[in-house]
C-alpha positions as CSV (number, residue, x, y, z in Angstrom):
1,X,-45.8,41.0,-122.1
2,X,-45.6,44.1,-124.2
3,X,-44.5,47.4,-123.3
4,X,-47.0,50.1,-121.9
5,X,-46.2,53.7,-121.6
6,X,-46.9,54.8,-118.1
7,X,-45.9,58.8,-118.1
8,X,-49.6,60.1,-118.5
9,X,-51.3,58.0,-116.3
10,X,-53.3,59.4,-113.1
11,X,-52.8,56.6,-110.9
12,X,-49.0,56.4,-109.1
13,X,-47.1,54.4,-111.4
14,X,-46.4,51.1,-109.6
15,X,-50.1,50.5,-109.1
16,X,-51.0,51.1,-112.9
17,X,-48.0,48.8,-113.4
18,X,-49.4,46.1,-111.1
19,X,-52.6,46.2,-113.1
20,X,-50.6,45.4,-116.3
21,X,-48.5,42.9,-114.8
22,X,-52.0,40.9,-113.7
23,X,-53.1,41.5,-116.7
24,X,-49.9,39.5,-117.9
25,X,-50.1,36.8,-115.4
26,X,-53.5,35.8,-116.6
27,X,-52.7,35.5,-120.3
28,X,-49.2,35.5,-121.2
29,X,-47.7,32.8,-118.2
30,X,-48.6,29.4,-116.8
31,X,-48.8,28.9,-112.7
32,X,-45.1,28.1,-111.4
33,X,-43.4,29.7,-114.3
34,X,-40.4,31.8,-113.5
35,X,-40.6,35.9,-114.1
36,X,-38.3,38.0,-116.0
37,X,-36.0,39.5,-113.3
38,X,-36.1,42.6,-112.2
39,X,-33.5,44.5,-114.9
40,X,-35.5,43.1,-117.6
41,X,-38.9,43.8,-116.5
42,X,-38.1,47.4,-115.4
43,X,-36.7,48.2,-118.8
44,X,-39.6,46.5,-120.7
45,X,-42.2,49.2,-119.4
46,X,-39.8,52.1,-118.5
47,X,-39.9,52.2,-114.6
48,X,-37.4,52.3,-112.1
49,X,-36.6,49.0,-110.2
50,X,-38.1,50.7,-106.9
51,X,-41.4,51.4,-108.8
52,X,-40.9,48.3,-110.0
53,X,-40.6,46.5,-107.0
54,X,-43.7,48.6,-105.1
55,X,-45.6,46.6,-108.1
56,X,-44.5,43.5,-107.3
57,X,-44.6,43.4,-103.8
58,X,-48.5,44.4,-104.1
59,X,-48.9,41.2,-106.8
60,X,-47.5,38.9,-103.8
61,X,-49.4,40.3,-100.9
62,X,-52.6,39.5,-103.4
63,X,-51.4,36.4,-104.2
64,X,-50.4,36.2,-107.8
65,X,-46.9,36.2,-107.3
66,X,-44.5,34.2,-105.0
67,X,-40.5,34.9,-104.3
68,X,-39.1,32.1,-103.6
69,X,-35.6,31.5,-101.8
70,X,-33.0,30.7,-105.0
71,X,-35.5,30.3,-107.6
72,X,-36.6,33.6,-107.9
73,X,-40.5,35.5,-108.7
74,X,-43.2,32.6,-110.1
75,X,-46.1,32.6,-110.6
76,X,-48.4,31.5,-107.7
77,X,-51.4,28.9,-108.1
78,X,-55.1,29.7,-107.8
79,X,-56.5,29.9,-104.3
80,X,-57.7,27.0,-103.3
81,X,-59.8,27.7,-99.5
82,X,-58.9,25.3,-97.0
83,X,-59.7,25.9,-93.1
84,X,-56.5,25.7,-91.0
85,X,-58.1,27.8,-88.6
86,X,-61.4,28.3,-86.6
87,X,-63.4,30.3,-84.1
88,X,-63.8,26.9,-82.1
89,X,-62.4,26.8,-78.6
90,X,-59.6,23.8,-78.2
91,X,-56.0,23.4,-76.8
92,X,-53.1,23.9,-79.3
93,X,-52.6,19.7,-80.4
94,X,-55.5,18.4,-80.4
95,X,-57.1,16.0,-83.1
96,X,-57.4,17.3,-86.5
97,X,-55.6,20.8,-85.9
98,X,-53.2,20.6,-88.6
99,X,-50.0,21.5,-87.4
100,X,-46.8,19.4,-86.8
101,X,-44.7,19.1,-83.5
102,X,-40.9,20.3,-84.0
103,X,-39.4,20.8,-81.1
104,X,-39.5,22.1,-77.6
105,X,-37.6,23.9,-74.5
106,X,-37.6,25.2,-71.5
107,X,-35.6,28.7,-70.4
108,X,-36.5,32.1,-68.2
109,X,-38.7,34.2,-70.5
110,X,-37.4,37.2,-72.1
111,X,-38.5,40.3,-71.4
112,X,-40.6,40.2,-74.6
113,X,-42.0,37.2,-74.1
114,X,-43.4,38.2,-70.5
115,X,-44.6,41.2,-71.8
116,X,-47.0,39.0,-74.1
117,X,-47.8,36.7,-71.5
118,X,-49.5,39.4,-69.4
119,X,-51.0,41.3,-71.8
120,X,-54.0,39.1,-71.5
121,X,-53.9,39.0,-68.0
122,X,-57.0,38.2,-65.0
123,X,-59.2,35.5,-65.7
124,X,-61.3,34.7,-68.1
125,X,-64.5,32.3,-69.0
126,X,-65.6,32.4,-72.7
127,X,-62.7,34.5,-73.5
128,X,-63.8,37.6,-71.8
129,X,-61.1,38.5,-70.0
130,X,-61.0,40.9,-66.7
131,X,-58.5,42.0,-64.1
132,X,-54.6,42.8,-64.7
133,X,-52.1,39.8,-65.0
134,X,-48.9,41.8,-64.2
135,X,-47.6,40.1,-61.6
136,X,-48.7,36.7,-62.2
137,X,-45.5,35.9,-64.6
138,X,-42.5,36.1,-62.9
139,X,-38.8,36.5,-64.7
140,X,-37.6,33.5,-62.8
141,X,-40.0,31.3,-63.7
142,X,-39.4,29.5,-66.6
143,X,-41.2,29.1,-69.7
144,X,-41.5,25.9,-72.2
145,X,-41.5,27.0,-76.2
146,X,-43.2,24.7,-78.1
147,X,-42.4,25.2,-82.0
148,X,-44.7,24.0,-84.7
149,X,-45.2,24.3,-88.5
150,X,-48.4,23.9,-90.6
151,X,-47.8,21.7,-94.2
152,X,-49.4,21.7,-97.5
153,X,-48.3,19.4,-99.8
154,X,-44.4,19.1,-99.1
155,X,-44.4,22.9,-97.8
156,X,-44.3,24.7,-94.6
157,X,-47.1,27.6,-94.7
158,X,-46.7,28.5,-90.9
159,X,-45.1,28.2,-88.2
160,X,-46.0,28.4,-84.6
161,X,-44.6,29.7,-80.7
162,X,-46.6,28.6,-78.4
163,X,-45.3,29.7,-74.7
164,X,-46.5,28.1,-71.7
165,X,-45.2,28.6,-68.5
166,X,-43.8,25.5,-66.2
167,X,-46.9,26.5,-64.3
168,X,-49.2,25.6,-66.5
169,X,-47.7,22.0,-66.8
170,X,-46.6,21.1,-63.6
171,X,-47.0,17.4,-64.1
172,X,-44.4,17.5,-67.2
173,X,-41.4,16.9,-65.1
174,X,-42.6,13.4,-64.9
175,X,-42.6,12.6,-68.0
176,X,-39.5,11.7,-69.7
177,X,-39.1,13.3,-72.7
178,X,-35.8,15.6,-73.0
179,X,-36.5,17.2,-76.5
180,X,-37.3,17.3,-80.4
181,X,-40.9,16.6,-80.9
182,X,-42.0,14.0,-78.3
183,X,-40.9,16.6,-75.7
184,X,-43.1,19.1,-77.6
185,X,-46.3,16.7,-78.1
186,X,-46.0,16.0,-74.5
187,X,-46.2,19.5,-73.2
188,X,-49.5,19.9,-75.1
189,X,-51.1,16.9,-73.5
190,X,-50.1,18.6,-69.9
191,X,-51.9,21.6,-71.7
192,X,-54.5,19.7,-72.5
193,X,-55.4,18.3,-68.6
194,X,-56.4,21.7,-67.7
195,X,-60.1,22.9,-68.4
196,X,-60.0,25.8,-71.3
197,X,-62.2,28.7,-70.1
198,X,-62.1,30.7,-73.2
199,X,-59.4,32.7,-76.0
200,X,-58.9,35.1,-78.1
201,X,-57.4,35.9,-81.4
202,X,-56.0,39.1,-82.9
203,X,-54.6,38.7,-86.8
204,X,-52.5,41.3,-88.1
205,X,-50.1,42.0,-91.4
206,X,-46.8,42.1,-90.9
207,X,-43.5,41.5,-92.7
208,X,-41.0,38.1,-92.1
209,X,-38.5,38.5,-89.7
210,X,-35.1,36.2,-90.8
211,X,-35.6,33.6,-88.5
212,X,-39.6,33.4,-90.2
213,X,-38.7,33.7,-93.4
214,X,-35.9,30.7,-93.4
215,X,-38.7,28.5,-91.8
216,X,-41.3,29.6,-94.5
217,X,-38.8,29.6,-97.2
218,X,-39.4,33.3,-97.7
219,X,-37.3,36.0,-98.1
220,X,-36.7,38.3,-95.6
221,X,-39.5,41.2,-95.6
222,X,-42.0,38.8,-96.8
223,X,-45.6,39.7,-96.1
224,X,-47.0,37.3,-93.3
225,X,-50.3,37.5,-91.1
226,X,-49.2,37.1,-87.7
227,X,-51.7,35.6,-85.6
228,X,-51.5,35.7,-81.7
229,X,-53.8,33.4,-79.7
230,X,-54.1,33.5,-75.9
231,X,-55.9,30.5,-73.9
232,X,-57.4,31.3,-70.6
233,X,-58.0,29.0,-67.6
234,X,-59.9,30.2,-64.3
235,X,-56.4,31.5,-63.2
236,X,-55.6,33.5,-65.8
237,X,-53.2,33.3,-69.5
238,X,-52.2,29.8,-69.6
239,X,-50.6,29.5,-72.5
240,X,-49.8,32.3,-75.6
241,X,-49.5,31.3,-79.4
242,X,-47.6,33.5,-82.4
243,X,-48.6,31.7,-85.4
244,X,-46.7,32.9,-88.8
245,X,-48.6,32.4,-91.9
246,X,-47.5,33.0,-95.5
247,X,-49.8,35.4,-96.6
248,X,-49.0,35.1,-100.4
249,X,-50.7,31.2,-99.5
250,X,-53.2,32.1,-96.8
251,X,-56.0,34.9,-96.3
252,X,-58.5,36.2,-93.9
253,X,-62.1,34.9,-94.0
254,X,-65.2,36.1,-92.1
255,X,-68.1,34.1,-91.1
256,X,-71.1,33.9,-88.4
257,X,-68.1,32.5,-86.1
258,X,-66.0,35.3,-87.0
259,X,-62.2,35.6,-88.9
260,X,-61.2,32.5,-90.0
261,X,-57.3,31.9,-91.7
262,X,-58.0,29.9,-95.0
263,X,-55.0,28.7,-97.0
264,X,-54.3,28.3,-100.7
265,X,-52.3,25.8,-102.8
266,X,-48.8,26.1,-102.9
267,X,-46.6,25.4,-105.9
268,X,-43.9,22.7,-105.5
């Protein structure tokens, strides 16, 4: 990469610098290599680190570049498009849906997580939903978090909460698995028994909280999509889903179906 003098240009600096620096990733480096850190690469083209940064943070949310937990900023692979999500209507665990059981448990919901239970509130049938749900989650009554990650080749690209109140399973106490991810698989098949009305899906941008970011091997601040699914039965919200993706490996898709979550190759 060659230096580029950036005090005339029109354009704020850290998006003329991004244009260089993609320039630079298609010519001058191979996928998975390792960048210059950040000292280096803001004294190569006269910036400051924070303008620097602003440039680099807009390579990753595209794609091009990946930071990587003790390894530092590489270059990330093509995209590759493969569906890990779909506008079809199914339970959380069933065949083919790509994610992984961890782990499970059962406690009182927090306020937070009541709060996001409700929001879709009344009933529903294909996924129009009606009515207010306010009271029908109670802080008393306790709710099983099911946690589940999404792997491509050796790496975790998302991972999942998926709340569902005790009353949505109330044949689980019968079966006798106390944790880890047996306990988890078998509160999706008690999900599973009950007849799926309808859900919907909202997808936004957001940045990796801690606890994220260590499952995603991110760092902290990360750009993820967060995507928050709610499944409706006749009685209402049965279950709520807050699925994390990495978006420097996944992106948005639109169809006839509507938004679709496709993910790209990751490097080892």
């Amino acid at each position: 990469m060659g230096t580029t003098q950036l005090e005339s240009v029109p354009e704020p600096k850290y998006w003329h610098l991004k244009t260089v620096l993609s320039e630079a990733l298609d010519h001058d480096f191979a996928v998975g290599e390792i960048l210059p850190n950040e000292r280096e690469l803001a004294a190569r083209f006269g910036v400051a680190r924070a303008t620097l940064r602003q440039a680099l943070e807009q390579l990753e949310l595209e794609g091009r570049l990946q930071r990587r937990r003790g390894v530092g900023t590489t270059v990330a692979p093509p995209r590759v498009g493969v569906a890990v999500g779909s506008a079809r209507h199914s339970w959380p665990g069933e065949s083919a849906d790509g994610w992984e059981a961890v782990d499970a448990a059962e406690a009182l919901p927090t306020a937070a997580v009541l709060k996001l239970l409700a929001a879709g509130g009344g009933s529903a049938v294909s996924g129009s939903v009606s009515g207010s749900a306010s009271d029908a989650f109670a802080a008393d009554q306790p709710v099983h978090t099911v946690r589940r990650t999404r792997v491509t080749e050796g790496q975790v690209v998302a991972a999942e909460l998926l709340y569902v109140p005790a009353a949505s399973v109330p044949g689980l106490s019968a079966i006798d698995a106390p944790a880890g991810p047996a306990r988890a698989r078998a509160v999706l098949r008690e999900l599973q028994r009950l007849a799926l009305d309808g859900q919907d899906r909202s997808v936004e941008l957001g940045s990796a909280r801690a606890d994220d970011a260590k499952e995603l091997d991110r760092l902290p601040g990360a750009p993820v999509l967060l995507v928050t699914t709610r499944y409706f039965t006749a009685g209402g919200t049965a279950a709520v889903s807050v699925a994390t993706y990495r978006a420097d490996t996944c992106r948005l898709t639109f169809g006839d179906e509507g938004v679709e979550i496709t993910e790209t190759r990751v490097a080892s």
